[in-house]
FIKETI-981068 format. One record per residue (C-alpha): x, y, z; residue in three letters. Coordinates in nm, 3 decimals. Layout:
+---------+---------+---------+------+
:       u :       v :       w : rest :
+---------+---------+---------+------+
:       X :       Y :       Z :  ALA :
...
+---------+---------+---------+------+
END
This chain:
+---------+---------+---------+------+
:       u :       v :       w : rest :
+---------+---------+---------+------+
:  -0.200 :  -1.897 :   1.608 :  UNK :
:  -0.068 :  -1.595 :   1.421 :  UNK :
:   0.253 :  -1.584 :   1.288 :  UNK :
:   0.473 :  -1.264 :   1.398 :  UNK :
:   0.728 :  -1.090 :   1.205 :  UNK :
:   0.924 :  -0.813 :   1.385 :  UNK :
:   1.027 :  -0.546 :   1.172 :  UNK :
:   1.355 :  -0.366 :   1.246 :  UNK :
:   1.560 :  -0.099 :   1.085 :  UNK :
:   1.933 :   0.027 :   1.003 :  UNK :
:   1.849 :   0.318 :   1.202 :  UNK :
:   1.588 :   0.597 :   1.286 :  UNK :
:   1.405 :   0.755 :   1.029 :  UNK :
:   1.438 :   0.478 :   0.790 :  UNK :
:   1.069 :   0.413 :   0.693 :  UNK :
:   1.019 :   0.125 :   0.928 :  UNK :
:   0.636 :   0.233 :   0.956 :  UNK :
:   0.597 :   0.318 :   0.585 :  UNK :
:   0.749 :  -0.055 :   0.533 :  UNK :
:   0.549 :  -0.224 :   0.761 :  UNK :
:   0.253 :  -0.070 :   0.653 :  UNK :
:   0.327 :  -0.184 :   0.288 :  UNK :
:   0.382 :  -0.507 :   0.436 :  UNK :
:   0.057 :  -0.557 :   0.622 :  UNK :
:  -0.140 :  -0.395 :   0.326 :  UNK :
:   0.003 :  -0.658 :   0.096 :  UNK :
:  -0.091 :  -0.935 :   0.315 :  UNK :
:  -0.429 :  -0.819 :   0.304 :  UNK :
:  -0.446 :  -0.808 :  -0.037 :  UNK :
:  -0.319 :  -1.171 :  -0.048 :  UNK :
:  -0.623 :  -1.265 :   0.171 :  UNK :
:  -0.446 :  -1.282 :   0.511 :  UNK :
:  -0.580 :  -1.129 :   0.802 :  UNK :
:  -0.288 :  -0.897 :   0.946 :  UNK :
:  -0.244 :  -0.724 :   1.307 :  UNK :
:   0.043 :  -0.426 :   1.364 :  UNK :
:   0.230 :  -0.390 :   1.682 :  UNK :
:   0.437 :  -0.116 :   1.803 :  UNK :
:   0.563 :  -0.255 :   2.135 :  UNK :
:   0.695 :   0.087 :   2.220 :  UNK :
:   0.617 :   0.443 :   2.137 :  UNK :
:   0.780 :   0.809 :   2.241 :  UNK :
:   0.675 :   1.104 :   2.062 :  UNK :
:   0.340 :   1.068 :   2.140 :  UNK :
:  -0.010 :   1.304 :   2.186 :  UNK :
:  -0.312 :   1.333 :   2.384 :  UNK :
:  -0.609 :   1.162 :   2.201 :  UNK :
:  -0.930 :   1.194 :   2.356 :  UNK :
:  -0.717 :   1.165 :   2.702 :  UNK :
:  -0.500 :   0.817 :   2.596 :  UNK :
:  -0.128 :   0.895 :   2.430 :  UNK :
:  -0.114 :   0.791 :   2.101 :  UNK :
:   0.175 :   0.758 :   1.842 :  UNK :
:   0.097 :   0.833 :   1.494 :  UNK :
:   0.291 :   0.535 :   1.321 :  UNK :
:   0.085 :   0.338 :   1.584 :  UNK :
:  -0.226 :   0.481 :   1.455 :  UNK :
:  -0.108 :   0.374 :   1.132 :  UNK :
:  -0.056 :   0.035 :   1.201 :  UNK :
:  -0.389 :  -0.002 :   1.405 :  UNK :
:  -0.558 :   0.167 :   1.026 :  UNK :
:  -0.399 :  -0.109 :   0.822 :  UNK :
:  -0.495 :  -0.407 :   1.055 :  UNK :
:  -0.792 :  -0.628 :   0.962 :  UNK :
:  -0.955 :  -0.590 :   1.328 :  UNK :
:  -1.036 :  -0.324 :   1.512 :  UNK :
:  -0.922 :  -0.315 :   1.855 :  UNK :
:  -0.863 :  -0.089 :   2.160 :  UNK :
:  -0.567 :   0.133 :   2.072 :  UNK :
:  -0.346 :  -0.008 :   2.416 :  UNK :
:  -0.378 :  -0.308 :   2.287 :  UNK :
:  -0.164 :  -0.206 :   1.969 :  UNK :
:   0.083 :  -0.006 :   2.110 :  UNK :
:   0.121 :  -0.087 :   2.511 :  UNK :
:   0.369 :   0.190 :   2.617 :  UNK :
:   0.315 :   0.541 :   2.469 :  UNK :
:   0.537 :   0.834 :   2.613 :  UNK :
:   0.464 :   1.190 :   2.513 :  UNK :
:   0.854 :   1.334 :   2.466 :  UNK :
:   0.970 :   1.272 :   2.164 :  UNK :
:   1.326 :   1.115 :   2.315 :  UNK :
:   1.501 :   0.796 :   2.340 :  UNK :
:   1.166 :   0.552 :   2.498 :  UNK :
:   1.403 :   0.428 :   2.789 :  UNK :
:   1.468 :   0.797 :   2.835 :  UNK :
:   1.084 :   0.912 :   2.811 :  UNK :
:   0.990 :   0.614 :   3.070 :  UNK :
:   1.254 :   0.712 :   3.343 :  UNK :
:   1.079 :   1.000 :   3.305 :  UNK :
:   0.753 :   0.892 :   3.337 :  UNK :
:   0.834 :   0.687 :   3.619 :  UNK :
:   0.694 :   0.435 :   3.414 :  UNK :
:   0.976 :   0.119 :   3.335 :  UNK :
:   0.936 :  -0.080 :   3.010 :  UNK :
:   0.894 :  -0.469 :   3.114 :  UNK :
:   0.963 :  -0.725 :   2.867 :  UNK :
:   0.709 :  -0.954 :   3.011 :  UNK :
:   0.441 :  -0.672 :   2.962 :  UNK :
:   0.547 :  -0.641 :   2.569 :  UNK :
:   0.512 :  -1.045 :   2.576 :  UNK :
:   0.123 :  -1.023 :   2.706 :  UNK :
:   0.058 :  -0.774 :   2.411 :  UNK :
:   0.148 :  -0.993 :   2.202 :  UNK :
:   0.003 :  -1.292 :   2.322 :  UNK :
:  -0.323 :  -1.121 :   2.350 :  UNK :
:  -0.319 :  -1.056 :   1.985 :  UNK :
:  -0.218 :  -1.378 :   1.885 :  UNK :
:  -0.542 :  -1.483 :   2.047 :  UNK :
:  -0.731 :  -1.316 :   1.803 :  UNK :
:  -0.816 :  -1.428 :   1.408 :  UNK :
:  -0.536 :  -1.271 :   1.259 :  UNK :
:  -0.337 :  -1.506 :   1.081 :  UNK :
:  -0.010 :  -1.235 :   1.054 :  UNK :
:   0.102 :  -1.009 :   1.293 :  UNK :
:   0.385 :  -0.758 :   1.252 :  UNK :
:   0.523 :  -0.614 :   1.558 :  UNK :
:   0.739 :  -0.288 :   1.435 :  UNK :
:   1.044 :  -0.148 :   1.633 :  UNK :
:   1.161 :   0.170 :   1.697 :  UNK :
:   1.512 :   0.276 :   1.637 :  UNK :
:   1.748 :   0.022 :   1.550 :  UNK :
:   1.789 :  -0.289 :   1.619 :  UNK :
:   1.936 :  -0.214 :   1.995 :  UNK :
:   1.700 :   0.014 :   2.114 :  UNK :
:   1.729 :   0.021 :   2.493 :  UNK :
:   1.475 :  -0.061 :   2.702 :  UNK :
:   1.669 :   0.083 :   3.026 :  UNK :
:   1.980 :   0.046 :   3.111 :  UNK :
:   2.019 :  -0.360 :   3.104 :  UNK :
:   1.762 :  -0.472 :   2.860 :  UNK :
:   1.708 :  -0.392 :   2.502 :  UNK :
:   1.388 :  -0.407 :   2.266 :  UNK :
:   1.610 :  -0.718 :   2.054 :  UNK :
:   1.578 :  -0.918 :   2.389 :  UNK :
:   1.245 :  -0.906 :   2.399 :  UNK :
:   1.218 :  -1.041 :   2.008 :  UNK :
:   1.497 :  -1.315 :   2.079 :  UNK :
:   1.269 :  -1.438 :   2.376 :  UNK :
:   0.975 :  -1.440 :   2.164 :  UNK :
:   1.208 :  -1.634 :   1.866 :  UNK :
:   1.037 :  -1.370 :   1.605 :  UNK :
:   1.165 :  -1.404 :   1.264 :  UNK :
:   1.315 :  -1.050 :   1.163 :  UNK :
:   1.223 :  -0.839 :   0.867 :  UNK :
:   1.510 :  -0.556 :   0.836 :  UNK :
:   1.427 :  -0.197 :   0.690 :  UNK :
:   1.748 :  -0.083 :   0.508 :  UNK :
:   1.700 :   0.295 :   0.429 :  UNK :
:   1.894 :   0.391 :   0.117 :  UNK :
:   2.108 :   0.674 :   0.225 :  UNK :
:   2.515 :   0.753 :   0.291 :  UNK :
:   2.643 :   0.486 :   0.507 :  UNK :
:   2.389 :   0.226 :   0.483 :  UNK :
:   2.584 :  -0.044 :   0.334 :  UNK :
:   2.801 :  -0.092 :   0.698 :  UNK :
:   2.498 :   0.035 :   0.890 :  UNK :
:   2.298 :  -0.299 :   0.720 :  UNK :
:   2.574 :  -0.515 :   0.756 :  UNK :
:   2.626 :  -0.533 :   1.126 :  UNK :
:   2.273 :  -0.509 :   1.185 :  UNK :
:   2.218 :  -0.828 :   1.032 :  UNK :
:   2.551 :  -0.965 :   1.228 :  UNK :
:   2.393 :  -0.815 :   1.543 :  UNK :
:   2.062 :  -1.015 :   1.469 :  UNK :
:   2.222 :  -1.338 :   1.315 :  UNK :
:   2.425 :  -1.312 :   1.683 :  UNK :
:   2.159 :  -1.345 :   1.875 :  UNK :
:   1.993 :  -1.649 :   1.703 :  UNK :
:   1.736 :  -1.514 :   1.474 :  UNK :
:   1.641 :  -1.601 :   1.137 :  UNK :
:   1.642 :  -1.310 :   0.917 :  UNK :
:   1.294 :  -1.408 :   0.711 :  UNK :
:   1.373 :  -1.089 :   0.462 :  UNK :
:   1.509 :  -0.736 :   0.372 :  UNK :
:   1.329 :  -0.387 :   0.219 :  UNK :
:   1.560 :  -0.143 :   0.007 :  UNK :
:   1.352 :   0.188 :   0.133 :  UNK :
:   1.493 :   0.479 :  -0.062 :  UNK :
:   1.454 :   0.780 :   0.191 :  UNK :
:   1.664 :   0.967 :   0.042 :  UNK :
:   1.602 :   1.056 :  -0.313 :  UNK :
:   1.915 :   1.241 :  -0.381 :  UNK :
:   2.147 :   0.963 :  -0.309 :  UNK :
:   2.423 :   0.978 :  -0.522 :  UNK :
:   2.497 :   0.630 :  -0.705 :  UNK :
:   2.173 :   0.470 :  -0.572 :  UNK :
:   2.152 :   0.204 :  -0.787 :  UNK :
:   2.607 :   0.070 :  -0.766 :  UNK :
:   2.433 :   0.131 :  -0.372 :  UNK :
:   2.177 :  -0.104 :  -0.453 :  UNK :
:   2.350 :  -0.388 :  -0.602 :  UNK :
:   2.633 :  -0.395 :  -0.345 :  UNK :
:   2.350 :  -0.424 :  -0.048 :  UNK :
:   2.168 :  -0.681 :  -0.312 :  UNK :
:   2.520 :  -0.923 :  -0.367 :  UNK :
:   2.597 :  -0.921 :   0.036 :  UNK :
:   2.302 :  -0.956 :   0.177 :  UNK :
:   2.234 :  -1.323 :   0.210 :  UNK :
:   1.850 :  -1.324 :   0.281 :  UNK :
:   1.552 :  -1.261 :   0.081 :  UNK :
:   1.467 :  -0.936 :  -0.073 :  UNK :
:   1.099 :  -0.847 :  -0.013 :  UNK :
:   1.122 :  -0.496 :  -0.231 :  UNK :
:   1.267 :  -0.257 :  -0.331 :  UNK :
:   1.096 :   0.073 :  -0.283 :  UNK :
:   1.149 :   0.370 :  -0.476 :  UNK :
:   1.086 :   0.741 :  -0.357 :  UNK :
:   0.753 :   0.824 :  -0.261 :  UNK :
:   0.664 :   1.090 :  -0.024 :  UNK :
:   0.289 :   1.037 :  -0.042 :  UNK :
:   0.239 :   0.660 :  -0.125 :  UNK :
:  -0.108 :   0.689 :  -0.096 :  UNK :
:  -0.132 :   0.277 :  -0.054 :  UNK :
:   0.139 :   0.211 :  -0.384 :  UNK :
:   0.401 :   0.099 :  -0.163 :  UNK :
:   0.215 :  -0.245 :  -0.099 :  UNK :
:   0.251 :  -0.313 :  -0.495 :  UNK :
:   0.673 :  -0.308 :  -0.466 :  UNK :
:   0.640 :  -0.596 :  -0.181 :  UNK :
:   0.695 :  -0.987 :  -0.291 :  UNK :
:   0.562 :  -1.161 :  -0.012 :  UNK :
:   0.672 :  -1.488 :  -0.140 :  UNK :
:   0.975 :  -1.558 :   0.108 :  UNK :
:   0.738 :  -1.485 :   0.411 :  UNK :
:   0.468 :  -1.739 :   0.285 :  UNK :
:   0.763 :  -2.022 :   0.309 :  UNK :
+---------+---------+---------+------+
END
């Protein structure tokens, strides 16, 4: 059965989708089959009459098998608002046990890694009593956290990983994304995040606004293959 990482950020607009996509690119390089998952979409279009999200797309273009695009990304919502927002909305409530089936129904398929991507932080709400974290402490999915190198990010990455080591998950590894290329002091940045985060660093990647597939070269997958 596949093995499921669920990829988190420090916030929005980190790179969580430019990481993960690195991620499952290196995996394929290193001969495993990979599947992406984005549980939950808003800021979505009409495709040929289904809602699609373009870092869904994404993920579905970097996975070894080609599947139905619902199967990828189970709730799309057009606005481009808070999802528990978008699905009042839409009339349409997120269920955890729906996100669970999705999931399930990949792992029944001959992908050996499968990395289900969040959106937002780490607790995105779901509605008004649930959040997106519940549904990857029920599943007990070891967390890969997307720290995007900009002001703030040093307390922004701390309690993320206190929110997630809180609610019983192993943190299998961290990504330095640098989104912001005029950071002042990157690299005294760097090294603080580097000598108080107590998990493994999976890479550390530098500016690049049109990776065009180099991203997957900065990635040590070593930690994850444990």
């Amino acid at each position: 059965m596949a093995k499921t990482f669920f990829v988190t950020g420090t916030d929005t607009e980190v790179g969580k989708t430019f990481v993960t996509r690195a991620l499952m690119r290196a995996a394929r390089e290193a001969g495993k089959k990979v599947l992406g998952y984005k549980p939950v979409a808003s800021g979505c279009e009409l495709v040929e009459g289904e809602l699609k999200n373009s870092d869904a797309l994404t993920l579905r273009a970097e996975s070894s098998l080609l599947l139905p695009y619902a199967m990828h990304n189970p709730y799309a919502f057009a606005p481009a608002i808070a999802p528990h927002i978008a699905a009042r909305e839409a009339n349409e409530p997120i269920s955890i046990a729906r996100i669970g089936e999705g999931l399930a129904r990949l792992k029944e398929t001959a992908a050996d890694w499968i990395f289900a991507e969040g959106a937002g932080g780490w607790r995105l709400p779901l509605d008004e009593r649930h959040f997106l974290s519940d549904w990857a402490k029920k599943e007990h999915l070891p967390v890969i956290l997307v720290v995007g190198a900009r002001l703030g990010c040093i307390n922004h990455a701390l309690l993320t990983l206190e929110a997630i080591r809180h609610d019983g998950l192993v943190v299998a590894g961290w990504v330095l994304n640098r989104v912001d290329p005029q950071m002042s002091h990157y690299k005294d940045n760097a090294e603080t995040l580097k000598a108080m985060i107590s998990a493994p660093l999976l890479g550390e990647l530098p500016w690049l606004p049109d990776d065009g597939g180099t991203a997957a070269g900065f990635i040590d997958l070593a930690p994850l293959l444990k």
